[in-house]
DODRENVO-411028 format. One record per residue (C-alpha): residue in three letters; residue number from 1; z, x, y. Coordinates in steps of 0.25 Angstrom, whole numbers, plus 2048, in hexadecimal, padded with zeros to 3 digits. Each point is the difference from the previous one (the first is absolute). Layout:
// DODRENVO-411028
<atom><aa>ALA</aa><i>NUM</i><c3>Z</c3><c1>X</c1><c2>Y</c2></atom>
...
END
This chain:
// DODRENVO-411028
<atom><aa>UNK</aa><i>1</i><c3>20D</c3><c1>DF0</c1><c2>991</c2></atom>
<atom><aa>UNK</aa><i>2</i><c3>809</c3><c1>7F7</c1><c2>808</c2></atom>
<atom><aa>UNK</aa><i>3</i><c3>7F8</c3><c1>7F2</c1><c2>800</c2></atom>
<atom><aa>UNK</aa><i>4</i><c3>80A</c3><c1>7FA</c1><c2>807</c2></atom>
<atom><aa>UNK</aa><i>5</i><c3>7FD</c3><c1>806</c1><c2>80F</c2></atom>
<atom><aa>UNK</aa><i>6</i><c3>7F2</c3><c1>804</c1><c2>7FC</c2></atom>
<atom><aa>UNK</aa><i>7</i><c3>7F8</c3><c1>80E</c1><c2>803</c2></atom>
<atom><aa>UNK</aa><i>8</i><c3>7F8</c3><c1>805</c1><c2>80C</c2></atom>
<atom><aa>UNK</aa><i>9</i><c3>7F4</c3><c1>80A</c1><c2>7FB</c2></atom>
<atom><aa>UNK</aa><i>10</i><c3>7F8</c3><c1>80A</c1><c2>806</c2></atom>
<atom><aa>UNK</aa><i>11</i><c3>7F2</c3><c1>803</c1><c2>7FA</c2></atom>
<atom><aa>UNK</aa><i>12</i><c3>7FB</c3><c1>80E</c1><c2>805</c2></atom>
<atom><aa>UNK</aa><i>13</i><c3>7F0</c3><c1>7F8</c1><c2>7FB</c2></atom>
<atom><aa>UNK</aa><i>14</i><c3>804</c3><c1>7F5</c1><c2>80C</c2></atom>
<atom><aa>UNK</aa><i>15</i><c3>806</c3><c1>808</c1><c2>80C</c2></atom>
<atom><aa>UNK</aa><i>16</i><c3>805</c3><c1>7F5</c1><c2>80B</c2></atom>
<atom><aa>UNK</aa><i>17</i><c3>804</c3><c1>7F6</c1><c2>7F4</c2></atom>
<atom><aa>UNK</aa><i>18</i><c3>80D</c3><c1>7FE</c1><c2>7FB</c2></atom>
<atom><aa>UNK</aa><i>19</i><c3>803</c3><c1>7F7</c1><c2>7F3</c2></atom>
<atom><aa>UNK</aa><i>20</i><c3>80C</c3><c1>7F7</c1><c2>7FF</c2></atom>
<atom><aa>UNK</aa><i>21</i><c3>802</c3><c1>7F8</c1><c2>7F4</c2></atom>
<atom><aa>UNK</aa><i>22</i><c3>80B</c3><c1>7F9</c1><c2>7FA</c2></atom>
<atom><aa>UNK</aa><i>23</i><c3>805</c3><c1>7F7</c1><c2>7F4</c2></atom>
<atom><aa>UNK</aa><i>24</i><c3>7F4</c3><c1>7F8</c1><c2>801</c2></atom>
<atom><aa>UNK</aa><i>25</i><c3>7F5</c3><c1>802</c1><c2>80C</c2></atom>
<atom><aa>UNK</aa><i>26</i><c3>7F9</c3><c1>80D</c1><c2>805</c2></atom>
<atom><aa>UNK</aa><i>27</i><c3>7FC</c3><c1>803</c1><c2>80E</c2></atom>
<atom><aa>UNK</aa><i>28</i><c3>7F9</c3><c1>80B</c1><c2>808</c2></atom>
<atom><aa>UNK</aa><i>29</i><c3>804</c3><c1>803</c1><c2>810</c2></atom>
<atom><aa>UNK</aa><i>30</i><c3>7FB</c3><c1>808</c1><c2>80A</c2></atom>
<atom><aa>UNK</aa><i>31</i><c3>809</c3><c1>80B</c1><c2>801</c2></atom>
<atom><aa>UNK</aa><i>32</i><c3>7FD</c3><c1>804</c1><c2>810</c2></atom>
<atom><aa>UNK</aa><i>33</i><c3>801</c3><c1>7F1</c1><c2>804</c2></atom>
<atom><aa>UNK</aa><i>34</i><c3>808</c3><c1>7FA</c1><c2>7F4</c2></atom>
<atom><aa>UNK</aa><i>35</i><c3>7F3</c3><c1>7F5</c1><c2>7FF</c2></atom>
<atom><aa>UNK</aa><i>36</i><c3>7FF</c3><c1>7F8</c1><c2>7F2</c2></atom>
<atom><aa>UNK</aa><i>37</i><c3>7F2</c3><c1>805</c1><c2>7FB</c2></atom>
<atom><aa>UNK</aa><i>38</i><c3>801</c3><c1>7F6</c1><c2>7F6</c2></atom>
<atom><aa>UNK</aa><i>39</i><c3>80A</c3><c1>7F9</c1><c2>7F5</c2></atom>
<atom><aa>UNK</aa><i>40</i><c3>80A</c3><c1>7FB</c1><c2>7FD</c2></atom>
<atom><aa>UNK</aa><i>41</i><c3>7F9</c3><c1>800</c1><c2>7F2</c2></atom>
<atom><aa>UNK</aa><i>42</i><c3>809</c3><c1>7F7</c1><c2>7F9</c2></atom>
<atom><aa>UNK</aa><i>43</i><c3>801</c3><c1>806</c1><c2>7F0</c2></atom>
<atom><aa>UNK</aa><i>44</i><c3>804</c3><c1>7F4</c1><c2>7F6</c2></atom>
<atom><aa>UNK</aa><i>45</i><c3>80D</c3><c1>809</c1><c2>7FB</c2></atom>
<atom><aa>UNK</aa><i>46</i><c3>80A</c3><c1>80B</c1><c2>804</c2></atom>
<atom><aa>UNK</aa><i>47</i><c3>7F8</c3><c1>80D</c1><c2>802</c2></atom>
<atom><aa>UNK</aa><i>48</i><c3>804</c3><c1>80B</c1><c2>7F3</c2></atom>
<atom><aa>UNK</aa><i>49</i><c3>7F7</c3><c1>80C</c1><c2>802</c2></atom>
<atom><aa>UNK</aa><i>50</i><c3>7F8</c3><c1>802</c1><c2>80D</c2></atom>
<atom><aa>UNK</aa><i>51</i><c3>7F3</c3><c1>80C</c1><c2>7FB</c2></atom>
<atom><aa>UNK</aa><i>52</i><c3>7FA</c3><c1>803</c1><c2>80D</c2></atom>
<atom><aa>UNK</aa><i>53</i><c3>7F3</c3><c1>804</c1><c2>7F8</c2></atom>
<atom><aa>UNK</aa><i>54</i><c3>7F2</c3><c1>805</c1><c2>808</c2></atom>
<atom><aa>UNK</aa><i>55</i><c3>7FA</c3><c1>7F4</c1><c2>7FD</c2></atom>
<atom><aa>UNK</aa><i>56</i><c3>80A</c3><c1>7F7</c1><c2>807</c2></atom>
<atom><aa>UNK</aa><i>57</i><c3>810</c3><c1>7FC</c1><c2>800</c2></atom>
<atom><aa>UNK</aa><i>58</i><c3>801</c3><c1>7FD</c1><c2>7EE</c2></atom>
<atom><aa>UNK</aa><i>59</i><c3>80D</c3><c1>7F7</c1><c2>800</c2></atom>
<atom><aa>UNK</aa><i>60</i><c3>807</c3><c1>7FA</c1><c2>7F3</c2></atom>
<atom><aa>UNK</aa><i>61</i><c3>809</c3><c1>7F3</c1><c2>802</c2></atom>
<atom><aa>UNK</aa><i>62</i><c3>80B</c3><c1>7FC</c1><c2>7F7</c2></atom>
<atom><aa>UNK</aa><i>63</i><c3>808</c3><c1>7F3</c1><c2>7FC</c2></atom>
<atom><aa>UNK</aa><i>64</i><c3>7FA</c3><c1>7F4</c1><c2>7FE</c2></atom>
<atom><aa>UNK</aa><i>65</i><c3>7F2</c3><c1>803</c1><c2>800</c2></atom>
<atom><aa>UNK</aa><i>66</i><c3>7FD</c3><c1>80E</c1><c2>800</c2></atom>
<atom><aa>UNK</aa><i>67</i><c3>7F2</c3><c1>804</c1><c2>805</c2></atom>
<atom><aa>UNK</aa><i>68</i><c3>7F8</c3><c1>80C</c1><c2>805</c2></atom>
<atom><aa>UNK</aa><i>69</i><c3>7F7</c3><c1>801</c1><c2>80E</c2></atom>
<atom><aa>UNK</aa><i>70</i><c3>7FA</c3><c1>808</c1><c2>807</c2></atom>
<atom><aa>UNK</aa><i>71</i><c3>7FF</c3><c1>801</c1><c2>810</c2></atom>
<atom><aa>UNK</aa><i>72</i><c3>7F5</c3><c1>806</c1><c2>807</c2></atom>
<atom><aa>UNK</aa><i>73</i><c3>80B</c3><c1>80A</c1><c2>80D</c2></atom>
<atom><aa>UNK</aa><i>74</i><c3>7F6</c3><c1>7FD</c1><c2>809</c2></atom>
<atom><aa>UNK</aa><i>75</i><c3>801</c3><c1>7F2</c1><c2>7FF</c2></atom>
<atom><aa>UNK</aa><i>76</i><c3>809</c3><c1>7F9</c1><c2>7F6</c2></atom>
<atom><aa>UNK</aa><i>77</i><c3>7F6</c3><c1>7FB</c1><c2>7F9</c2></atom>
<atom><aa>UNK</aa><i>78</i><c3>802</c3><c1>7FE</c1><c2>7F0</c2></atom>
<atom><aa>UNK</aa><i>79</i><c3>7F4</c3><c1>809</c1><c2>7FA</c2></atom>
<atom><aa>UNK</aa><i>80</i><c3>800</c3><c1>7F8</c1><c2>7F2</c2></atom>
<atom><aa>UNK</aa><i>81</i><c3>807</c3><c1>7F3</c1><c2>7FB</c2></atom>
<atom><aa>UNK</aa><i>82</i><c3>80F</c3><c1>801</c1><c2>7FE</c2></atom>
<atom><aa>UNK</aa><i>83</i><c3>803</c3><c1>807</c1><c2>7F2</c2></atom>
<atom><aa>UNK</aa><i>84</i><c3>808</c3><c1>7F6</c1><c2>7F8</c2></atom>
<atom><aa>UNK</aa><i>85</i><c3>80C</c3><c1>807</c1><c2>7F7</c2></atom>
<atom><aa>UNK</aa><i>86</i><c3>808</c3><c1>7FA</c1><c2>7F3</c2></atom>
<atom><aa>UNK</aa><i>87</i><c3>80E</c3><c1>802</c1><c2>804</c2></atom>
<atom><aa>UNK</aa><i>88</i><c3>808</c3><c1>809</c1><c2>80A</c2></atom>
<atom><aa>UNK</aa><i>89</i><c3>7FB</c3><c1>80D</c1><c2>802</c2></atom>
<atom><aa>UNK</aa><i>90</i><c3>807</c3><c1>80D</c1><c2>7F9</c2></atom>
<atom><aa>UNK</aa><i>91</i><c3>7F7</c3><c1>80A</c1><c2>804</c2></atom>
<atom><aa>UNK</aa><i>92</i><c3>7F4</c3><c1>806</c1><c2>807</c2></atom>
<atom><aa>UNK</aa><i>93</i><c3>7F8</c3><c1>80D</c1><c2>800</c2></atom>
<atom><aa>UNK</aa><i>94</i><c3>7F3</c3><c1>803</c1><c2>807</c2></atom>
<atom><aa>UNK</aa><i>95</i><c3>7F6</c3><c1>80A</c1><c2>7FC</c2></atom>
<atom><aa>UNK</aa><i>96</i><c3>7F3</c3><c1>800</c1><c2>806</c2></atom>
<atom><aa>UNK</aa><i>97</i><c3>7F9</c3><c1>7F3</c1><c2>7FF</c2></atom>
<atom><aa>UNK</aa><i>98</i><c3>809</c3><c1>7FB</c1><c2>7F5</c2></atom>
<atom><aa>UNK</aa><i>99</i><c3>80D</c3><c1>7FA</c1><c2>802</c2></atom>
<atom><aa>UNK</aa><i>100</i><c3>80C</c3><c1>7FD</c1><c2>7F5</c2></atom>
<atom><aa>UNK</aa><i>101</i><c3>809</c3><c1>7F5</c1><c2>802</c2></atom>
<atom><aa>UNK</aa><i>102</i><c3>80A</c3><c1>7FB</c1><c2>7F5</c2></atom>
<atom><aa>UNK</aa><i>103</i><c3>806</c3><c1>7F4</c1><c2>801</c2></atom>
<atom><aa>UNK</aa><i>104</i><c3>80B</c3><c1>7F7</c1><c2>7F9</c2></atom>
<atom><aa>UNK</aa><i>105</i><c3>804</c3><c1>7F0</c1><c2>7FE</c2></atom>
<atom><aa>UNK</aa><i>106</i><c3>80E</c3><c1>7FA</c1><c2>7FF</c2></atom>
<atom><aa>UNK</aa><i>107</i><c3>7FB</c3><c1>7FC</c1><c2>7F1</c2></atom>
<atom><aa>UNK</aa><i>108</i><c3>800</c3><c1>80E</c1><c2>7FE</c2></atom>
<atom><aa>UNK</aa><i>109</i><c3>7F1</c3><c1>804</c1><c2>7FD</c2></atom>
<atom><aa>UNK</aa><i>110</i><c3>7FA</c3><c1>80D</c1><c2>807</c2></atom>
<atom><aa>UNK</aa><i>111</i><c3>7F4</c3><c1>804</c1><c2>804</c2></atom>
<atom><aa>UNK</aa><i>112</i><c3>7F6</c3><c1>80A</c1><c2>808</c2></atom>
<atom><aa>UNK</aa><i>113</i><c3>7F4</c3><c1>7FE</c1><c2>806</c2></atom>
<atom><aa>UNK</aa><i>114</i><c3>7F4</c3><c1>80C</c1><c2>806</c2></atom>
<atom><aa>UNK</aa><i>115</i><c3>7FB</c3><c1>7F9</c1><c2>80D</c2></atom>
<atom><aa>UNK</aa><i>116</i><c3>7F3</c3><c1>806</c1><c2>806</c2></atom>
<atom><aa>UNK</aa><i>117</i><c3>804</c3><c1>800</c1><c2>80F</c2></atom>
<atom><aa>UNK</aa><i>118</i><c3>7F1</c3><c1>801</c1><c2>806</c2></atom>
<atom><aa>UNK</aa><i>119</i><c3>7FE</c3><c1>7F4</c1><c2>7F9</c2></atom>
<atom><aa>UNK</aa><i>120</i><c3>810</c3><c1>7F9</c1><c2>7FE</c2></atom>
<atom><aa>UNK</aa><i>121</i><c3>7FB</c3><c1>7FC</c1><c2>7F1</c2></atom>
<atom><aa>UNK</aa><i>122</i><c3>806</c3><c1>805</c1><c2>7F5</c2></atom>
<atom><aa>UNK</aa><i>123</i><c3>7FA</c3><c1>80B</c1><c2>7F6</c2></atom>
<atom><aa>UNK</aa><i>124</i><c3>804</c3><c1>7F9</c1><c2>7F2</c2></atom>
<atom><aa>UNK</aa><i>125</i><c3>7FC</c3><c1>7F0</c1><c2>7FD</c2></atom>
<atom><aa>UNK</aa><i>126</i><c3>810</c3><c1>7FF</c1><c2>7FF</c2></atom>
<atom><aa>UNK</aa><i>127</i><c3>80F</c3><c1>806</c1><c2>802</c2></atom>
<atom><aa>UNK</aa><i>128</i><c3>804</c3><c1>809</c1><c2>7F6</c2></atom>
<atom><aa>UNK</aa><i>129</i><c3>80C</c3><c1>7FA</c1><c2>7FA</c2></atom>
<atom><aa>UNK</aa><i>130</i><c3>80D</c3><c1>80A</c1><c2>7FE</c2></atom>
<atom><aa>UNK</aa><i>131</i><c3>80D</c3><c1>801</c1><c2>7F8</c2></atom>
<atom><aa>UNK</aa><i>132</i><c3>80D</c3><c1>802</c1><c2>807</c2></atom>
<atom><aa>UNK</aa><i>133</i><c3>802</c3><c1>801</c1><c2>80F</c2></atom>
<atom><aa>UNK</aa><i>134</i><c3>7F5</c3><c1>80B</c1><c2>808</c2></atom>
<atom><aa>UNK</aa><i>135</i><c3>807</c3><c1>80B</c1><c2>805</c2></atom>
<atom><aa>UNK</aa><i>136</i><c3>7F5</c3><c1>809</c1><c2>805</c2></atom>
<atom><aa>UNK</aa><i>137</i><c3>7F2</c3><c1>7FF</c1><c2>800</c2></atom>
<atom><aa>UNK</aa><i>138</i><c3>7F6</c3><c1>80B</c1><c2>803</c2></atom>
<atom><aa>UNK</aa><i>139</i><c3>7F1</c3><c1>801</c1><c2>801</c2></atom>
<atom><aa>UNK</aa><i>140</i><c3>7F8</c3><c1>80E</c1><c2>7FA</c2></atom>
<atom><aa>UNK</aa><i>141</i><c3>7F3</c3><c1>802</c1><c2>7FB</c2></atom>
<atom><aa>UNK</aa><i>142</i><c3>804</c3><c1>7FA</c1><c2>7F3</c2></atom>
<atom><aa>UNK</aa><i>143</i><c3>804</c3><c1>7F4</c1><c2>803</c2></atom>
<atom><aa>UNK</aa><i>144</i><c3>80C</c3><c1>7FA</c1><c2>805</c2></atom>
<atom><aa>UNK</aa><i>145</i><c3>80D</c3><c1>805</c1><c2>7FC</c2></atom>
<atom><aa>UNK</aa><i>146</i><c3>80A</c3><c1>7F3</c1><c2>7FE</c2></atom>
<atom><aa>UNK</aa><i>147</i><c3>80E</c3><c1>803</c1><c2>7FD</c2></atom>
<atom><aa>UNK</aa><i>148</i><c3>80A</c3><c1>7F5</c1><c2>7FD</c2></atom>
<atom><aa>UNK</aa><i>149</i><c3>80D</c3><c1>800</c1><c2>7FA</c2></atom>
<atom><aa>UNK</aa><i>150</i><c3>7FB</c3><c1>7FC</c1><c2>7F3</c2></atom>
<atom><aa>UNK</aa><i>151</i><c3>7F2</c3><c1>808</c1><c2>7FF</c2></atom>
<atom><aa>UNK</aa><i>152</i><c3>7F7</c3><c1>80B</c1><c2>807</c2></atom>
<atom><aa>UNK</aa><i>153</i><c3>7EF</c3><c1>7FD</c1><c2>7FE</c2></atom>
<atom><aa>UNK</aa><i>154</i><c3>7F3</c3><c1>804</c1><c2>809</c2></atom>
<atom><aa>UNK</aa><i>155</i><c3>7F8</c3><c1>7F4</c1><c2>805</c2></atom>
<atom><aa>UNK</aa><i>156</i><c3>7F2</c3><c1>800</c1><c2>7FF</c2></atom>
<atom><aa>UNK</aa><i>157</i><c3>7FD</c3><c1>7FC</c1><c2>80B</c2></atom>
<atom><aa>UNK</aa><i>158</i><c3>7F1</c3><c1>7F9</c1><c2>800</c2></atom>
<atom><aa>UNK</aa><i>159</i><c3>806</c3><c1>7F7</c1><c2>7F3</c2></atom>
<atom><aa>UNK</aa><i>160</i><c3>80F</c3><c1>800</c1><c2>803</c2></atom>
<atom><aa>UNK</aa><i>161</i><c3>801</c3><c1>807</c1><c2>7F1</c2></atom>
<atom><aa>UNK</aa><i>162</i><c3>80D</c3><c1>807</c1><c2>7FD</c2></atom>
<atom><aa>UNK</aa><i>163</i><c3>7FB</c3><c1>80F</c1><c2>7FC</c2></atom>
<atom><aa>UNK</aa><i>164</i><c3>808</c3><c1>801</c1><c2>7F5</c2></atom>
<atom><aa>UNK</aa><i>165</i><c3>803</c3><c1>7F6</c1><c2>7F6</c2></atom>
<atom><aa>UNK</aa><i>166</i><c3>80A</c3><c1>7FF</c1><c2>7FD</c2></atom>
<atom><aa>UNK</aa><i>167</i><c3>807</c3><c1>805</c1><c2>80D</c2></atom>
<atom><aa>UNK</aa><i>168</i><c3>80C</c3><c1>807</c1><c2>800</c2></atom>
<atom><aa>UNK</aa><i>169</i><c3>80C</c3><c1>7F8</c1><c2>7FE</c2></atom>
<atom><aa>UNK</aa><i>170</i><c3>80F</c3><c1>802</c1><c2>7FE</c2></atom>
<atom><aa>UNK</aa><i>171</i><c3>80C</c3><c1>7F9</c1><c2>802</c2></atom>
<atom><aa>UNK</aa><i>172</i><c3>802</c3><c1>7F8</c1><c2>80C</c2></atom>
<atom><aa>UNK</aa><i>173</i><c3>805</c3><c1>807</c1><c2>80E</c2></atom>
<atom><aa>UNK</aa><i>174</i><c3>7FB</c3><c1>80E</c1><c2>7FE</c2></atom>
<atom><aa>UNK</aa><i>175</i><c3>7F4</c3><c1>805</c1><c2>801</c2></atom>
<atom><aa>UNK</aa><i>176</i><c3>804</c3><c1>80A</c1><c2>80C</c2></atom>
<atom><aa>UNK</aa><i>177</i><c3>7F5</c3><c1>809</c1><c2>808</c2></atom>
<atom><aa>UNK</aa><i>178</i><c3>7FD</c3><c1>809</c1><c2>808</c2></atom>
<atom><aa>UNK</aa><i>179</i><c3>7F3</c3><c1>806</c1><c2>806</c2></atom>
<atom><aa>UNK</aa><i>180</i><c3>7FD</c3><c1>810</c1><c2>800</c2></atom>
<atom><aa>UNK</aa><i>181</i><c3>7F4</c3><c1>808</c1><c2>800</c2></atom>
<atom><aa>UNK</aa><i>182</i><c3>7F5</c3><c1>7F6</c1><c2>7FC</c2></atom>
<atom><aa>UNK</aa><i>183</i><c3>80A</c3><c1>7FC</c1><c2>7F4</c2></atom>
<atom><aa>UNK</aa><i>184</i><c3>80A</c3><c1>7F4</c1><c2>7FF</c2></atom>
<atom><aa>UNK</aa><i>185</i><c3>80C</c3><c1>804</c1><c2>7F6</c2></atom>
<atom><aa>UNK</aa><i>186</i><c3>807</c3><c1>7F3</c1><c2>7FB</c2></atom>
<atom><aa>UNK</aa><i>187</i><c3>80C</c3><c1>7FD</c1><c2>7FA</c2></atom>
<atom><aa>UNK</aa><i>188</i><c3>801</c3><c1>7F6</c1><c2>7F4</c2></atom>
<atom><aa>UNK</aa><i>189</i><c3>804</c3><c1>7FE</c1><c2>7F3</c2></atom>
<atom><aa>UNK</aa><i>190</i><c3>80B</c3><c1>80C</c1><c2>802</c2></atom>
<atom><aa>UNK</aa><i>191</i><c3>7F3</c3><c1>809</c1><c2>801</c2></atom>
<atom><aa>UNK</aa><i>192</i><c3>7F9</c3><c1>808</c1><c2>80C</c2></atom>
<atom><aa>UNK</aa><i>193</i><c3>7F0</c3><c1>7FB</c1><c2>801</c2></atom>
<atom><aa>UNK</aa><i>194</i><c3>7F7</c3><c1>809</c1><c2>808</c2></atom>
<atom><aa>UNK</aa><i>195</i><c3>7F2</c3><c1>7F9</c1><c2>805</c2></atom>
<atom><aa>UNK</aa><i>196</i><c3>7F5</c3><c1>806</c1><c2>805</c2></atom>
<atom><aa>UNK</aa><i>197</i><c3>7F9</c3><c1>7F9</c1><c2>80B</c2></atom>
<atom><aa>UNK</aa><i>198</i><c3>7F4</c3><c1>807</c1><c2>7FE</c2></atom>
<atom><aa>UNK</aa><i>199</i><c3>7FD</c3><c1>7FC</c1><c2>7F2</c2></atom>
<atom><aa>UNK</aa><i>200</i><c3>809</c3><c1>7F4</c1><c2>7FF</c2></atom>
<atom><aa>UNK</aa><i>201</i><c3>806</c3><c1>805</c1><c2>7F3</c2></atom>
<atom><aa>UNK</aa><i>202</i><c3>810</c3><c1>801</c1><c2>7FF</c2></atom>
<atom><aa>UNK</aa><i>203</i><c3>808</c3><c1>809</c1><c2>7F5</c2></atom>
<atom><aa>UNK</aa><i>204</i><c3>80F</c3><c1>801</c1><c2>7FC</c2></atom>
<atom><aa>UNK</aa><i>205</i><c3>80A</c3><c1>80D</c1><c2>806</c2></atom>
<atom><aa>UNK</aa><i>206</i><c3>808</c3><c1>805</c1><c2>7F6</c2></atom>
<atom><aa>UNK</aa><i>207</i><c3>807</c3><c1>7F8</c1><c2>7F4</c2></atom>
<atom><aa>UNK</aa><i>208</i><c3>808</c3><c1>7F6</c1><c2>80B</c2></atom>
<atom><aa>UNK</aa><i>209</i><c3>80E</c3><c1>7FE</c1><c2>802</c2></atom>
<atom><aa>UNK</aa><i>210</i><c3>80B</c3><c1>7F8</c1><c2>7FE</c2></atom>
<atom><aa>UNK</aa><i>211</i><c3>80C</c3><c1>7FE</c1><c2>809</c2></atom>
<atom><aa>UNK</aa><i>212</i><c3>80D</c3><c1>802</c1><c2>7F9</c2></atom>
<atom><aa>UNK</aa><i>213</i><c3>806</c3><c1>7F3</c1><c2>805</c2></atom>
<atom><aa>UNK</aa><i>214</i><c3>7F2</c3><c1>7F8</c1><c2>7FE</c2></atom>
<atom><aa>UNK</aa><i>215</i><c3>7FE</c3><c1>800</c1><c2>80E</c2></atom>
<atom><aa>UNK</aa><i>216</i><c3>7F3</c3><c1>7FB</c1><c2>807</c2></atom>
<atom><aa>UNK</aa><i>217</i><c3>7FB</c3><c1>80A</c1><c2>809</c2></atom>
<atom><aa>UNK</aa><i>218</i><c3>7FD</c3><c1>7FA</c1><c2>80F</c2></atom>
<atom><aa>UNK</aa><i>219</i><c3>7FA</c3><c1>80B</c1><c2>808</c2></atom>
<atom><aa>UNK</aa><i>220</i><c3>7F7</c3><c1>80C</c1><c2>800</c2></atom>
END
């Protein structure tokens, strides 16, 4: 995504319209006549993700003060209060009515938050605070999968609960994954993890290994 010129978009839902947005406003043309329909909408922060959901365009902001909206395509209308976030975000995944967002402070704490996007209010009373820096987040029907580069866990996500206590840690800058039929396989503590997303439970792949030259491994 190149925020610096910004992107046009075409929605196949809103024929005739055409979307711009750039570091930090939104705006929706006429396409036969190039009219403004309405906007600029100004956004508090450089844009990071743009999720042009059914319900509306779902944008996340990232610097200073990161938030959430939610803007109504036919008239740039916010459809619930801005979402306010702890730190820049690192991550974002959508699944149905439910979306993920992790995000990190300078000071080094880390957290994800379940937003309810009918509604813009959070599912648990608070974040749930996480080890190490997020590398990937994913929601299935267990949970939400977090894995950062200190520790793996599914979040409950009505009490913010970690799954499993204790989560599953290992040394600091691994934790390598990858996703494949309804499994995530993870790489920590010299060891291959396999976890299913159905039933939220992960178990060990053979007896580990151990590089020769005590390497760390950096890819899958």
């Amino acid at each position: 995504m190149d925020l610096t010129y910004g992107k046009f978009v075409l929605l196949d839902k809103t024929p005739g319209t055409v979307y711009y947005y750039g570091p930090t406003s939104i705006a929706a043309f006429e396409v036969a006549s190039a009219k403004q329909i309405w906007g600029p909408v100004k956004l508090s922060d450089p844009v990071f993700s743009v999720i042009n959901d059914e319900r509306g365009f779902l944008i996340a902001t990232n610097d200073k003060e990161s938030e959430l909206v939610l803007l109504d395509y036919a008239t740039g209308q916010q459809k619930w209060a801005p979402v306010k976030l702890e730190g820049k975000v690192t991550a974002i995944k959508l699944n149905g009515d439910k979306l993920a967002v992790a995000s990190a402070k300078e000071s080094g704490s880390n957290s994800v938050n379940i937003i309810d996007i009918n509604t813009g209010k959070p599912l648990a009373s608070s974040a749930l605070k996480v080890a190490g820096l997020i590398q990937d987040i994913r929601m299935t029907d267990k949970g939400l999968i977090y894995r950062t580069s200190s520790e793996t866990n599914i979040q409950d996500v009505n009490t913010g609960k970690g799954l499993w206590s204790p989560a599953l840690s290992y040394k600091e800058g691994t934790g390598l994954g990858i996703d494949k039929d309804g499994k995530t396989y993870i790489w920590a503590n010299n060891k291959l993890y396999a976890l299913s997303h159905t039933d939220g439970q992960y178990k060990e792949l053979g007896q580990g290994v151990t590089f020769g030259g005590g390497e760390t491994a950096n890819n899958i």
